[in-house]
C-alpha positions in Angstrom: -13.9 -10.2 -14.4 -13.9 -13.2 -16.3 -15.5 -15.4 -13.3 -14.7 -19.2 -13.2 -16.5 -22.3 -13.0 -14.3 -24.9 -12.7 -10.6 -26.1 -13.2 -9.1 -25.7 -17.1 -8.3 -29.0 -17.7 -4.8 -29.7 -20.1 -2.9 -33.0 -20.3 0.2 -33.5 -18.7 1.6 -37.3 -18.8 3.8 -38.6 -16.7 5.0 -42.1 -18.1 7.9 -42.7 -14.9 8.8 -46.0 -13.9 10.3 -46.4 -10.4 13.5 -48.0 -11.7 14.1 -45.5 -14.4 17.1 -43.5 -13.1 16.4 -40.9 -15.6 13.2 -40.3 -13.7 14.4 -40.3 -10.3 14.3 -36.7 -10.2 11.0 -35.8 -11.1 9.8 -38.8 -9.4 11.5 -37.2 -6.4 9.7 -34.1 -7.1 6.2 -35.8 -7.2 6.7 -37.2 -4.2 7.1 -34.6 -2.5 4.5 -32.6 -3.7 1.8 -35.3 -2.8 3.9 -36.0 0.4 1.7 -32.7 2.5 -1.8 -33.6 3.5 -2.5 -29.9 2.7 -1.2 -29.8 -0.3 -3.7 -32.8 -1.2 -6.5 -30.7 0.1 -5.7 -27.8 -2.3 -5.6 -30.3 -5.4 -9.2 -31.5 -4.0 -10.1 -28.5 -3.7 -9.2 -27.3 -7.4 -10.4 -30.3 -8.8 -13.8 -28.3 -8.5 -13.3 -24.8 -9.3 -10.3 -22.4 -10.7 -9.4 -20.3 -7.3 -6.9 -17.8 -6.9 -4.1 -18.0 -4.9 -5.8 -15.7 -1.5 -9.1 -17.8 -2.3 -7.0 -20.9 -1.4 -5.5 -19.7 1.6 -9.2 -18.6 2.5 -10.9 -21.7 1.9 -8.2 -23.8 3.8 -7.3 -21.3 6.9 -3.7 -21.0 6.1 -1.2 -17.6 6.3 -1.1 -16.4 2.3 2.5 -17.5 2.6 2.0 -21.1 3.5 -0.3 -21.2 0.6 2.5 -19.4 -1.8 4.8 -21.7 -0.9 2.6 -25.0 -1.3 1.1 -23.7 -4.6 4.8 -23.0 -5.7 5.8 -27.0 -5.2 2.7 -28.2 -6.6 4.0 -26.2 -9.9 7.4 -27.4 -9.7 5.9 -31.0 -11.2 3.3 -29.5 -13.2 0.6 -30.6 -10.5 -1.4 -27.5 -11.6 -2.5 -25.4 -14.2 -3.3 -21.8 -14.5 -5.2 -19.2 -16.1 -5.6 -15.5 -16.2 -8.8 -13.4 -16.5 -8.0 -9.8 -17.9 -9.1 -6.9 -16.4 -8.3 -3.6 -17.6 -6.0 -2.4 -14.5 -4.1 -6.0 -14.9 -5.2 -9.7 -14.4 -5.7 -12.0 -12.2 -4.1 -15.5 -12.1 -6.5 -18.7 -11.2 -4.7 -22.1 -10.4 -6.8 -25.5 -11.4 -6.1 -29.4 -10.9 -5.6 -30.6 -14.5 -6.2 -33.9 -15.9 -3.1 -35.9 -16.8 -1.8 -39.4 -17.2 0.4 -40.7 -14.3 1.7 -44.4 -14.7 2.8 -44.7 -10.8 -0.9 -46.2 -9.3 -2.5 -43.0 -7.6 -5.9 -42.0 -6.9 -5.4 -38.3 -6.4 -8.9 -37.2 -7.0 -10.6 -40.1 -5.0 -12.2 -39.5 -1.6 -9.1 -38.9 0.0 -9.9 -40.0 3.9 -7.9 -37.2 6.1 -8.5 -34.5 8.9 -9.0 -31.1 7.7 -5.5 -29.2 9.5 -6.1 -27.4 12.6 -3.8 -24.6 13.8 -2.6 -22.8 16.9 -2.6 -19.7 17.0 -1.3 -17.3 20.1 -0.7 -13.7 19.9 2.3 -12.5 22.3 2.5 -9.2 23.6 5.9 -7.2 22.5 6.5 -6.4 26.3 6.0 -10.0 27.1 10.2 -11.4 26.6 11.9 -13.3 28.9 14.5 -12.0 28.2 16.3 -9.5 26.7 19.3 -7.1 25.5 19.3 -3.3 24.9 21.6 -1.1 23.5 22.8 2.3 25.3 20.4 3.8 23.1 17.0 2.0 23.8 13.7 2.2 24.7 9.8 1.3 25.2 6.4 2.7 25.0 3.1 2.4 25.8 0.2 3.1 23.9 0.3 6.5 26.2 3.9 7.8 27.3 7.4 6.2 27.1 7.9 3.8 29.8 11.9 3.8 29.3 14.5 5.6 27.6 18.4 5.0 27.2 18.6 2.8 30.6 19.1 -1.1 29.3 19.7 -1.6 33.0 16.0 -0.9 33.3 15.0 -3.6 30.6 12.5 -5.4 32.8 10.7 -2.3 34.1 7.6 -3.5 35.6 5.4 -2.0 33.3 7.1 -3.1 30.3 3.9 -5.6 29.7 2.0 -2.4 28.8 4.6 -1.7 25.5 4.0 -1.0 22.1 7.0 0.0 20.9 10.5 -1.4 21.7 14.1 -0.4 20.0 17.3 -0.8 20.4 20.0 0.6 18.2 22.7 -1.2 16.9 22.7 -4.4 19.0 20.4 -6.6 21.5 18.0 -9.1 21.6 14.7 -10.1 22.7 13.4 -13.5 23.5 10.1 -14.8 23.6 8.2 -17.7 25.2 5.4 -19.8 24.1 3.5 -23.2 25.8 4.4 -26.0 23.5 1.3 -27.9 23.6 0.9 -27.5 19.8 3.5 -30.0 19.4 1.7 -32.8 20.5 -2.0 -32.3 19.2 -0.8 -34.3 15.8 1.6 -34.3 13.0 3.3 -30.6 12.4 2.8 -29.5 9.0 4.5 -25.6 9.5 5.0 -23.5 12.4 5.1 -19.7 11.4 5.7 -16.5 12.9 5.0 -12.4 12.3 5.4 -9.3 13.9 5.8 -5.9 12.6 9.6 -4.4 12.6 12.1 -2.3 11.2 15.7 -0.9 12.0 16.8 2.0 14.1 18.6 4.5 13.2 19.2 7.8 15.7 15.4 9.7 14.6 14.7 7.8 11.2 16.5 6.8 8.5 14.9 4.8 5.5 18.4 4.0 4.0 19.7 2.5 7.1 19.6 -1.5 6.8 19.9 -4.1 9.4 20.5 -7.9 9.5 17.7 -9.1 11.8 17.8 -12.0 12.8 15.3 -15.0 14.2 15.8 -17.8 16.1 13.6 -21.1 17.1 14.6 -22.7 20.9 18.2 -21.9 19.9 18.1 -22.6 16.4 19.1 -19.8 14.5 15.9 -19.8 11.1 17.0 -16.7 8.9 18.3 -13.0 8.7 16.0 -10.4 7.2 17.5 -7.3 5.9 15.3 -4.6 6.7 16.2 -1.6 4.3 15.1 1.1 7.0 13.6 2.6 9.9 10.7 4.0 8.4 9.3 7.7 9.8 8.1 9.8 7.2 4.6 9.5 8.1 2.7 8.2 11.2 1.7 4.7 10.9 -2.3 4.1 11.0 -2.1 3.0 14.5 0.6 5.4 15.7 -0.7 7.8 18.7 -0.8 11.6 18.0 1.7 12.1 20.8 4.4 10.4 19.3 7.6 12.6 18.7 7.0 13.6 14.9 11.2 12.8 14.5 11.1 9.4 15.3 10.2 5.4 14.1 6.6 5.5 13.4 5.7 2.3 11.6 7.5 -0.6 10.6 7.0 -3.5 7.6 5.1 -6.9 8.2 8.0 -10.1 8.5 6.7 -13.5 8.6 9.2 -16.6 8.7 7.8 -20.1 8.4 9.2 -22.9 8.8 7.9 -26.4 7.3 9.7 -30.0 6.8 11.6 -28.7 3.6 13.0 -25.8 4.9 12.6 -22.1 6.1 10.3 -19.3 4.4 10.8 -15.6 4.9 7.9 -13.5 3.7 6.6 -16.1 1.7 10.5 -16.7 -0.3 12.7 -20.0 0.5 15.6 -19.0 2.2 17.1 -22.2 3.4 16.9 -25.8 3.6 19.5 -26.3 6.0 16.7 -26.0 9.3 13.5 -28.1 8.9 10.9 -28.7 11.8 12.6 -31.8 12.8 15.6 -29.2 13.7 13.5 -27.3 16.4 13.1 -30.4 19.4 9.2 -28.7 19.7 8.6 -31.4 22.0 11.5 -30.7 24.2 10.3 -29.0 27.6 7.3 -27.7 28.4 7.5 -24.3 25.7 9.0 -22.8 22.7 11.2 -20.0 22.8 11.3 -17.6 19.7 14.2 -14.9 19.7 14.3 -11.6 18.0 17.6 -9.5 17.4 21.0 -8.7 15.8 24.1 -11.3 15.8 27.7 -10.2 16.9 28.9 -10.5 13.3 26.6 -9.2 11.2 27.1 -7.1 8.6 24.4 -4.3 9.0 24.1 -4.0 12.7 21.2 -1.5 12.3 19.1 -2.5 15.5 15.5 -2.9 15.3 12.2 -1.1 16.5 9.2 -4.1 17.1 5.9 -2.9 17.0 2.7 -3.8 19.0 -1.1 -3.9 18.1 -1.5 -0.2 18.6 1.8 0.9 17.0 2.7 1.5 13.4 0.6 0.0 10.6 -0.5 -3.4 11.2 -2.8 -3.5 14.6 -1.2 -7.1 15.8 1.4 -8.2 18.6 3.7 -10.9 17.6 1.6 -13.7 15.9 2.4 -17.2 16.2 1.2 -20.4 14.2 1.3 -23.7 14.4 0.0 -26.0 11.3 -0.9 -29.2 12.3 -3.0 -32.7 11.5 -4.5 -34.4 14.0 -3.6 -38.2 13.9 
């Protein structure tokens, strides 16, 4: 590989005056790229070196698709440049700060005087809801043995904490709780979520989608159509005594949700719900809700997966981005 050094540097002048309505637009845009204190660290940081785009998301602690979605405003104004170094199975694309010509007075490479973001991160057991919907056809397991099967009456079986699989087909819900302390360590830059899922079909269908659907304390985020329920194989974390005819692994989901808008898997879907939207400092927790709406389209149900279940060995992840004042 072609390693890097240090940023490519290319001219890009911006020659805006605040009163030029012509302007307002990409004035707008600029803005709002150099409104995000992390999006100020990653031009610092590529004002030293060419990274790629996991490199930044290492380097700063953030989800890859926090970073993907910061790197892709910075672009929109032509904040950043880029690069490829060819290998022979493909290439790989570096991002740099470039130098430019701005006429609005900025120091954007100066020693910027700001808190490195902390986050918050809490991992919540599938089992774990407060509360909760099933279909006729349900069910959870453990890591060991199924722990319920077809009784929705028996939802919160005492053992349920021990689950690592849960489904439901065609309909329910299942609501999570979370301490909202987060909310008041600093300013919230992105709160973010991910859990392993998938639909449910009656054994395992890959061609059998369904609107899922999440929700912030009431606020309803996004749908994510998930093609399938996935079963051809047994996922990597999948016990051996799992029936052979059934769910065994799901896909990774993450929704995030920032000031602008809401992020599914990295992809805006929606500016209509921002984190002023989600009243985080209302009560004493956040409540995060998992299932299939009354009038969707694709009421395929869903299978959510624990740490020791399917492919990805993690509960439900939850994330909140934050800078301390």
């Amino acid at each position: 590989m072609d390693k890097r050094h240090g940023p490519l540097y290319h001219n890009v002048k911006y020659d805006y005056e605040i009163g030029d309505t012509a302007a307002s637009n990409d004035i707008a845009l600029l803005g709002k790229a150099l409104s995000s204190p992390t999006r100020l660290q990653i031009i610092r940081l590529l004002g030293n070196e060419s990274l790629t785009l996991s490199q930044i998301a290492d380097k700063l602690d953030l989800p890859l698709s926090s970073a993907s979605m910061h790197i892709k405003i910075l672009e929109e104004c032509d904040l950043l440049g880029t690069d490829h170094s060819v290998k022979r199975k493909g290439s790989t694309k570096f991002y740099s700060f470039p130098s430019f010509d701005i006429s609005i007075t900025m120091r954007l490479q100066s020693n910027i005087n700001m808190r490195r973001p902390a986050s918050y991160v809490r991992s919540v057991k599938i089992g774990d809801y407060v509360d909760a919907s099933f279909a006729e056809n349900c069910g959870i397991a453990s890591e060991n043995e199924l722990l319920m099967e077809n009784n929705p009456h028996d939802a919160f079986t005492v053992n349920r904490h021990d689950a690592q699989l849960i489904w439901s087909h065609g309909y329910g819900y299942l609501e999570y709780a979370i301490s909202n302390e987060y909310a008041f360590n600093g300013i919230l830059e992105e709160l973010n979520f991910s859990l392993e899922l998938c639909s449910e079909a009656r054994g395992y269908n890959h061609n059998f989608p369904s609107d899922i659907t999440f929700w912030i304390n009431g606020v309803e985020l996004c749908t994510f159509k998930c093609p399938g329920d996935y079963g051809n194989r047994y996922g990597k974390y999948t016990p051996d005594w799992w029936f052979p005819d059934s769910t065994k692994y799901g896909v990774l989901t993450t929704v995030a949700v920032v000031n602008e808008g809401v992020y599914l898997n990295g992809k805006a879907v929606g500016k209509h719900v921002g984190l002023p939207a989600l009243n985080l400092k209302d009560g004493n927790r956040t409540t995060l809700k998992i299932g299939i709406k009354d009038n969707a389209v694709n009421k395929g149900g869903f299978n959510v997966f624990g740490e020791k279940f399917g492919d990805y060995a993690q509960d439900i992840v939850f994330n909140a981005t934050y800078r301390p004042e």
